[in-house]
C-alpha positions in Angstrom: 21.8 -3.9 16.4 21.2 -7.6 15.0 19.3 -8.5 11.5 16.5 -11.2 12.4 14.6 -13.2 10.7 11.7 -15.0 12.5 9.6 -17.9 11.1 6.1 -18.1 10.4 5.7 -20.7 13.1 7.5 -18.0 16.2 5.0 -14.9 14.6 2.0 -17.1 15.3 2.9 -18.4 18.8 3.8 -14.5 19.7 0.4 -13.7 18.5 -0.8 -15.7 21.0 1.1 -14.2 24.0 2.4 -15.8 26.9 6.1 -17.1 26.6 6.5 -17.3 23.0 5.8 -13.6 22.8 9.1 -13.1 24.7 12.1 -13.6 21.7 9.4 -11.6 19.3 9.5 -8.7 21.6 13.0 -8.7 22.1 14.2 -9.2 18.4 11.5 -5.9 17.8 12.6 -4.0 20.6 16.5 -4.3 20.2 16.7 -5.6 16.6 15.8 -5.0 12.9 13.7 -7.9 11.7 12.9 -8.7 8.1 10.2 -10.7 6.0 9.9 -11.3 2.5 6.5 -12.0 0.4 6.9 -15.4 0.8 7.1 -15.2 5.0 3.8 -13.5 4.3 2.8 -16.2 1.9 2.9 -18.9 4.7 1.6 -16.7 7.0 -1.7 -16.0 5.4 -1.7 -19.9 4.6 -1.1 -20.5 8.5 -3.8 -18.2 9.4 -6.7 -19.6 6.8 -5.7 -23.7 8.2 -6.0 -22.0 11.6 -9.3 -20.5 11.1 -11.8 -23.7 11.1 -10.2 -24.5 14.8 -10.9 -20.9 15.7 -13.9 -19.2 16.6 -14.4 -15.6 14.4 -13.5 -13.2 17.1 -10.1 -15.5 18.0 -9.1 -15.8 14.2 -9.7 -11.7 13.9 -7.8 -11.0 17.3 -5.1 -13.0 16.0 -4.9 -11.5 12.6 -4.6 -8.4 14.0 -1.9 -9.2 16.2 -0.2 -10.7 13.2 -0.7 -7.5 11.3 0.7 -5.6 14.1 4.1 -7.5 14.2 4.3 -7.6 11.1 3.9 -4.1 10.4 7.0 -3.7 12.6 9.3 -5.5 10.0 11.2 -4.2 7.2 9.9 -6.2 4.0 12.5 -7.3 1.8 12.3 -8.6 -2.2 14.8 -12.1 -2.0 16.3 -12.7 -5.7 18.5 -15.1 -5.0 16.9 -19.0 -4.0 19.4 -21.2 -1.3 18.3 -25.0 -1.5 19.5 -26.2 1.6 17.1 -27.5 3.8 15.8 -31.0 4.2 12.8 -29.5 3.9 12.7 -27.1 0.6 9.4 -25.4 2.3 11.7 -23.6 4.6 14.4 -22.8 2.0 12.5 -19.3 1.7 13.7 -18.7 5.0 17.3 -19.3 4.1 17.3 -16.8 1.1 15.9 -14.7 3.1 18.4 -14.5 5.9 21.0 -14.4 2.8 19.3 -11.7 1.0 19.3 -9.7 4.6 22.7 -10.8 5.4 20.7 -11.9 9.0 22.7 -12.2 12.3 20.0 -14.5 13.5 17.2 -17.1 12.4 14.5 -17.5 15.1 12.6 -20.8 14.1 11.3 -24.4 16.3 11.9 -26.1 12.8 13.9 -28.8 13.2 14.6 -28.9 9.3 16.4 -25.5 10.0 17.5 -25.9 13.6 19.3 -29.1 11.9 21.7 -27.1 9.3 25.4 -26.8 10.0 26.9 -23.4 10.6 29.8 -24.5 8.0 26.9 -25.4 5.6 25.4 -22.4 6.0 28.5 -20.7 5.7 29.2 -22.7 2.2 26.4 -20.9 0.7 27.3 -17.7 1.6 25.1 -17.4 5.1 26.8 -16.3 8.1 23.4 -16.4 9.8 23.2 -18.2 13.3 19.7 -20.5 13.4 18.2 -20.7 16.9 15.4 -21.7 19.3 13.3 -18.7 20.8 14.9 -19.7 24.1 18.4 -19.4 22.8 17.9 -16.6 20.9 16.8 -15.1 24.3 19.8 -16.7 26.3 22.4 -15.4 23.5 21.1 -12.0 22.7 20.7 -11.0 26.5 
């Protein structure tokens, strides 16, 4: 069993089904997955941009989809803070993956998808970063 870690960005596209729903399901079914305070943090900051371009019963459906996959996930407390990233708003994500010792980082963000496995590995992160689709293609 792998230790994933999705971002904010892959939770909200599952909650919308279809095709993106696909490496969520998986990483659920087969997989522990983790979040941390602060994946929640962007979550409910996604959610309240989201909810001017969404009508009341499409911003509660999604919520509660959210709140279902995310009541899946084991919650962890990150101490330690990685600054790697190009972007340091998705350096959360890489403590996090350190803090669960993660086999896998599901994100689209090319700020992540851009980090070297030997950089990673530098600061003490054996975690692989991948796209939905690859995590699909690897882990199946």
């Amino acid at each position: 069993m792998a230790r994933v870690v999705m971002d904010a960005n892959v939770i909200i596209s599952a909650a919308f089904g279809g095709k993106p729903l696909e490496a969520p399901i998986l990483a659920f079914r087969d997989h522990e997955v983790f979040v941390s305070e602060s994946v929640i943090g962007e979550l409910d900051h996604t959610l309240l941009k989201l909810s001017g371009k969404l009508s009341r019963d499409q911003r509660l459906f999604l919520e509660e989809r959210i709140h279902q996959i995310m009541g899946m996930a084991t919650c962890l407390q990150v101490s330690t803070h990685i600054t790697l990233s190009r972007d340091p708003g998705d350096d959360h994500y890489l403590s996090l993956c350190k803090a669960s010792n993660a086999d896998f980082l599901i994100t689209g963000d090319k700020d992540l998808l851009s980090i070297s496995q030997n950089d990673l590995e530098k600061n003490g992160i054996s975690t692989q970063i991948l796209t939905p689709t690859a995590f699909l293609t690897t882990t199946t």
